[in-house]
C-alpha positions as CSV (number, residue, x, y, z in Angstrom):
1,X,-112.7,-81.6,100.4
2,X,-110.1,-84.4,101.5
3,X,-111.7,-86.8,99.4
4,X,-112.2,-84.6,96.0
5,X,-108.3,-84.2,96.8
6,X,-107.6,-87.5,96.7
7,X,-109.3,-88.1,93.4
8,X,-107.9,-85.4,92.2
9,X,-103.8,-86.6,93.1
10,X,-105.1,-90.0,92.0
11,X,-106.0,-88.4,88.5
12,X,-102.7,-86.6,88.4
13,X,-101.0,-90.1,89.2
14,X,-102.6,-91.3,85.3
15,X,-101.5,-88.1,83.3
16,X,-99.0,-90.1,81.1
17,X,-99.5,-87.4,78.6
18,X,-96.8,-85.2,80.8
19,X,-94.3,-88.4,80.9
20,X,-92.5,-86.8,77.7
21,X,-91.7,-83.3,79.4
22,X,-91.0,-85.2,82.8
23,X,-88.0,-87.4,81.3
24,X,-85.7,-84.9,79.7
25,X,-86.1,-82.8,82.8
26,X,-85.0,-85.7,84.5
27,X,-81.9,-86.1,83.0
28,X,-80.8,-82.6,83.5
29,X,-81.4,-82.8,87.0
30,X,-79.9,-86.2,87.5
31,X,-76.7,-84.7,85.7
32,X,-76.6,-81.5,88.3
33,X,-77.0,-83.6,90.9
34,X,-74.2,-86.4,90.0
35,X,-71.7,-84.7,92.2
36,X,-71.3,-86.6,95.3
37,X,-71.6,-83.5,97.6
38,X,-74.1,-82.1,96.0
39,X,-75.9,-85.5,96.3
40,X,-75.2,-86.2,100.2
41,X,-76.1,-82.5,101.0
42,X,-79.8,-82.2,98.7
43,X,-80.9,-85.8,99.7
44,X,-80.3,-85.4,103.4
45,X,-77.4,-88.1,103.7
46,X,-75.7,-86.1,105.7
47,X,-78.9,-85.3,108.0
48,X,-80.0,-88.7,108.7
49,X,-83.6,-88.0,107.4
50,X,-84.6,-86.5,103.5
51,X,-84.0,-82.5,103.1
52,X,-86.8,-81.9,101.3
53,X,-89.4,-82.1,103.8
54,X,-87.5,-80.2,106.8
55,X,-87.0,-77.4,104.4
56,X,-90.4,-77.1,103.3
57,X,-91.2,-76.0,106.7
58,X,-89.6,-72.5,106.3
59,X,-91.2,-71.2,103.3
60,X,-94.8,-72.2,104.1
61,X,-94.1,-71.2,107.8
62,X,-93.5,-68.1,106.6
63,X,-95.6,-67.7,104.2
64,X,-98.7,-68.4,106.0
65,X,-97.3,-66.2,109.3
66,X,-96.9,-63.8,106.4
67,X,-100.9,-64.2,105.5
68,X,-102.0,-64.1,109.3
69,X,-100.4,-60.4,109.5
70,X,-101.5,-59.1,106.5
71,X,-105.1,-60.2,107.9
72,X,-105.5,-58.6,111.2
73,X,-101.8,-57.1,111.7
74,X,-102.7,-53.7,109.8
75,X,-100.8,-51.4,108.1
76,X,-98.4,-51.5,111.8
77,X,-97.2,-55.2,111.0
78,X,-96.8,-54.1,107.0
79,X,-93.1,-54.6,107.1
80,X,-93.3,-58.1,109.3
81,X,-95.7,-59.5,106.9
82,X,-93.0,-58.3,103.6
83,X,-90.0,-59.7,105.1
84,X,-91.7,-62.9,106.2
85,X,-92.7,-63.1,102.8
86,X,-88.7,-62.7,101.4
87,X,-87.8,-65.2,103.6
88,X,-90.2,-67.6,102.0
89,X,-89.2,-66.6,98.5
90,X,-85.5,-66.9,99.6
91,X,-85.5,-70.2,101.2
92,X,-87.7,-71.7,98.5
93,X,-84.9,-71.9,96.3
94,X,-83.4,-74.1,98.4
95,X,-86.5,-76.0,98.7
96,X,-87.3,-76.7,95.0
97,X,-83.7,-77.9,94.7
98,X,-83.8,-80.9,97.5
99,X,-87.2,-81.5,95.7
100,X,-85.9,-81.7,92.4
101,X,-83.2,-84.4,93.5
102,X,-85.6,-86.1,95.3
103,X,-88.0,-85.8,92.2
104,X,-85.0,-87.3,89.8
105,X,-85.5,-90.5,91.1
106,X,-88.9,-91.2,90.8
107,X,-90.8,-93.6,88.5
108,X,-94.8,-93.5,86.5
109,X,-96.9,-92.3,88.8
110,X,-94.8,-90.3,91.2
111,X,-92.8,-88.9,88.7
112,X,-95.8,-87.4,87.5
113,X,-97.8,-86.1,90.7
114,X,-94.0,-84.6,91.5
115,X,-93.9,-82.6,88.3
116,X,-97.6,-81.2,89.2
117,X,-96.3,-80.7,92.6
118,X,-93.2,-78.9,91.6
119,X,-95.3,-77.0,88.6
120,X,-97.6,-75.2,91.9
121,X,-94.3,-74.5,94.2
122,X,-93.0,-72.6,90.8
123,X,-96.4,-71.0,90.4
124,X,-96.5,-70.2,94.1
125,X,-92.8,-68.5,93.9
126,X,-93.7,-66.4,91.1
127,X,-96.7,-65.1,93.0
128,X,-94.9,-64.4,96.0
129,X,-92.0,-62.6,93.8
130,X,-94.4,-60.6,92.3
131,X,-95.7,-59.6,95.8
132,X,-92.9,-58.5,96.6
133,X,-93.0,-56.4,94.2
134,X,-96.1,-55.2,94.4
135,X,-95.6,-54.3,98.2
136,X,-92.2,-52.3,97.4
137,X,-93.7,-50.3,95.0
138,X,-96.4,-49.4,97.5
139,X,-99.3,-51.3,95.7
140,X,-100.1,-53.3,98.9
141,X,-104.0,-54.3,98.4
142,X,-102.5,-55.9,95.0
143,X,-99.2,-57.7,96.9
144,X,-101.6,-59.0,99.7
145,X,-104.1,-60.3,97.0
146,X,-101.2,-61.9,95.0
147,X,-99.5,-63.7,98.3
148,X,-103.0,-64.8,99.3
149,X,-103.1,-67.0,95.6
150,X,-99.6,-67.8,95.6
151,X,-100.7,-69.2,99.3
152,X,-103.3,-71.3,97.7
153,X,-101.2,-72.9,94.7
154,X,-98.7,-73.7,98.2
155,X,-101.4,-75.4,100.2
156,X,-102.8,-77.2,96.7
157,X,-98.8,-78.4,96.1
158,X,-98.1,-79.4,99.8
159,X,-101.1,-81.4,99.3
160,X,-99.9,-83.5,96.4
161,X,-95.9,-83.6,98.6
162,X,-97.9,-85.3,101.1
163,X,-99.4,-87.5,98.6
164,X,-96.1,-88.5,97.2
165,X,-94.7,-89.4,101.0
166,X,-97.6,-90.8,102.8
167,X,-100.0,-92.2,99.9
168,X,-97.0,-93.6,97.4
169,X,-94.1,-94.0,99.6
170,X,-91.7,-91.8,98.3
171,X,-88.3,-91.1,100.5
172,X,-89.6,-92.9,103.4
173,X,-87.4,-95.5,104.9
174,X,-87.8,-98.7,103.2
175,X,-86.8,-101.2,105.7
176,X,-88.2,-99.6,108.6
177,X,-91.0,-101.9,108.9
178,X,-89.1,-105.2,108.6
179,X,-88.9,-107.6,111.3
180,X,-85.3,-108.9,111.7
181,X,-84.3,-111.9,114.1
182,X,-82.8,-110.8,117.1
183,X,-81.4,-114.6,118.0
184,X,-79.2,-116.7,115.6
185,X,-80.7,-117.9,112.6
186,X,-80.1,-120.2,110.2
187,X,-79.9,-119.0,106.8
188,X,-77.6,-120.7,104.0
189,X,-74.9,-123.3,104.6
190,X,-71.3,-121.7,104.7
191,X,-70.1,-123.1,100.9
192,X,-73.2,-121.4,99.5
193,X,-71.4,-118.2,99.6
194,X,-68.5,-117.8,97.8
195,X,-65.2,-115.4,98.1
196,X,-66.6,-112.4,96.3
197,X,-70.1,-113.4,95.8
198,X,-73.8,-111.8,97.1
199,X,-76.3,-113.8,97.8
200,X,-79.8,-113.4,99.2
201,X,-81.1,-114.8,101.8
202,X,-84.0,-115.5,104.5
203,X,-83.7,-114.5,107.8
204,X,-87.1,-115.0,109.3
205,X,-89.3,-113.6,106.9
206,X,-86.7,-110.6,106.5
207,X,-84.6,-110.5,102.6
208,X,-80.5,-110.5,103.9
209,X,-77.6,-109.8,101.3
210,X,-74.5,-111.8,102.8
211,X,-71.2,-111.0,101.1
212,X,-67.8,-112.6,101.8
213,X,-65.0,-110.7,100.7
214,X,-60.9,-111.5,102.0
215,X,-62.7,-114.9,104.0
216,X,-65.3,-112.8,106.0
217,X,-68.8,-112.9,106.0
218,X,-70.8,-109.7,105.7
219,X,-74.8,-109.7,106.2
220,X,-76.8,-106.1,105.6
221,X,-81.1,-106.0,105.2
222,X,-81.4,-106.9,101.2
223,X,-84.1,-104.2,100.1
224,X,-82.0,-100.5,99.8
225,X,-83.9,-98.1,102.6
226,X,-83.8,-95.3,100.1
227,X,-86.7,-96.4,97.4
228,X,-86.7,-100.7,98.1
229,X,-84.4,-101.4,95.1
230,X,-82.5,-104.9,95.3
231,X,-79.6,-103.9,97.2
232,X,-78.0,-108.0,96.8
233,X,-77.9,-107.1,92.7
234,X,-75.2,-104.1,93.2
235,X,-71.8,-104.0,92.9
236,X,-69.4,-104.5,95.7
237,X,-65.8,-102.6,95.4
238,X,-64.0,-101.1,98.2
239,X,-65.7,-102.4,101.3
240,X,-68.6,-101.0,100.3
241,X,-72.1,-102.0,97.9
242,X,-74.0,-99.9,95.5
243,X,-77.8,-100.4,94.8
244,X,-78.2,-100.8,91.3
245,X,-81.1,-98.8,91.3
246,X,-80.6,-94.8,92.4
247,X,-76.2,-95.3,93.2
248,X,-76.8,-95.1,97.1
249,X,-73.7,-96.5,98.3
250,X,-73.2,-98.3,102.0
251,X,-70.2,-99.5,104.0
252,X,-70.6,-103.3,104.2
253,X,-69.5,-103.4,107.2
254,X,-72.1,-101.4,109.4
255,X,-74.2,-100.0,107.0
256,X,-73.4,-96.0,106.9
257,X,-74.0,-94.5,103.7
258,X,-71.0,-93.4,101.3
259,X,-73.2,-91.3,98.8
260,X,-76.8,-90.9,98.5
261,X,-79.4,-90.3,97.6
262,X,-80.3,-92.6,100.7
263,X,-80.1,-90.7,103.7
264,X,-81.1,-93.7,106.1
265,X,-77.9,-96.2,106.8
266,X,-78.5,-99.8,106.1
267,X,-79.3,-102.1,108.9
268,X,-77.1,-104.8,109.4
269,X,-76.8,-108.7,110.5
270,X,-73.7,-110.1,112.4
271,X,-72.8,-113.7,111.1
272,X,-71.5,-116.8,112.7
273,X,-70.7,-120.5,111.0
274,X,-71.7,-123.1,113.6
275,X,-71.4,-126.4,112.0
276,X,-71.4,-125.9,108.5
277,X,-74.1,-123.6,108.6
278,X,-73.8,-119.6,108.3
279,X,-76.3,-117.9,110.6
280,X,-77.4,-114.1,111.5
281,X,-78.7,-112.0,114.1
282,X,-79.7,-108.3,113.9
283,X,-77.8,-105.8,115.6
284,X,-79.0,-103.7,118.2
């Protein structure tokens, strides 16, 4: 089963054909999602770690809780199992909408395995609606039938959301694997780097931005942590840089993000001249 699953997400990966309904929805969502609260909050800036995949807990936790009563909890755990299953629908909302963000700045191959995977959550929540439904109106052999395939299309689309994370990368840190020098290192000489300029640099087999703004030198990791865009090609302004990729903007000086969609700060170098010569350490 795991492996007709992968060949399965890997044939969803080459369904160009669904490239044309992806890239208007795209825009929309981008355009929802401009606001810079509205940004922070979905991408899980203000969290320290990506929304999306802590609120997917709560709807398939419930849902599945939801599936376990209506099994062997009888007609006694008949209003445990229904509310479970409102809880799922009503924090699924939620869900899709961190998703969608998340989904807005995708390229090819994820873009497509998202739609797919945001095509079964929809599917899923329609099913579970219509439980709920069902179950109100006292048709509960049909509600518990209905949940149970709106269960499957969940499992089927949480498959594909752990595709996108663990197979292609999406929304995991992108500099977390990166080795950075923890002594001094050499890296460019001092007039390399002029007042206002970003250049990139190699710190021990790890990419460094340094920027000098007002005389002082400023060193962060050069790859963006959000999606590994080229962080030393944004614009600086106000103290701060913006990856010319996604917009995720960081503080120069230590890293934190301004706006996301990163929601993992930027790890930073201190800097020293000795003799002509700038140099770099991580910091702890």
């Amino acid at each position: 089963m795991p492996l007709n699953a992968r060949v399965l997400a890997d044939r969803v990966e080459h369904l160009d054909r669904v490239d044309r309904l992806a890239a208007p929805v795209q825009r929309a969502v981008s355009r929802l999602v401009e606001p810079r609260l509205v940004r922070n909050t979905l991408s899980g800036t203000y969290l320290g770690h990506p929304m999306h995949p802590a609120l997917t807990d709560i709807p398939i936790g419930s849902w599945v809780a939801a599936a376990v009563l209506d099994v062997i909890g009888g007609t006694r755990q008949a209003a445990a199992a229904d509310l479970l299953i409102g809880v799922g629908v009503a924090t699924a909302v939620p869900t899709a909408a961190a998703g969608l963000n998340d989904w807005s700045d995708t390229y090819g191959p994820e873009t497509r395995v998202g739609l797919v995977h945001a095509a079964g959550n929809i599917t899923a929540l329609a099913l579970y609606t219509a439980s709920l439904v069902a179950r109100w109106a006292g048709r509960r052999r049909v509600g518990r039938a209905l949940s149970l395939a709106g269960l499957a299309s969940t499992l089927g689309s949480a498959y594909l959301g752990g595709h996108l994370s663990f197979v292609r990368g999406v929304n995991v840190n992108h500099t977390a694997f990166e080795t950075r020098p923890a002594e001094w290192t050499d890296v460019a000489a001092d007039h390399d780097v002029g007042e206002g300029q970003t250049v990139k640099v190699d710190a021990a087999g790890a990419g460094v931005l340094l920027h000098r703004r007002d005389g002082r030198l400023y060193a962060l990791a050069s790859t963006c942590s959000h999606l590994g865009g080229p962080l030393h090609e944004g614009k600086t302004g106000d103290g701060c840089i913006t990856c010319p990729w996604h917009g995720s903007v960081f503080r120069l000086d230590d890293g934190r993000i301004v706006r996301g969609p990163a929601s993992t700060a930027q790890p930073t170098y201190e800097t020293r001249v000795a003799n002509g010569r700038v140099e770099v350490r991580a910091t702890s």
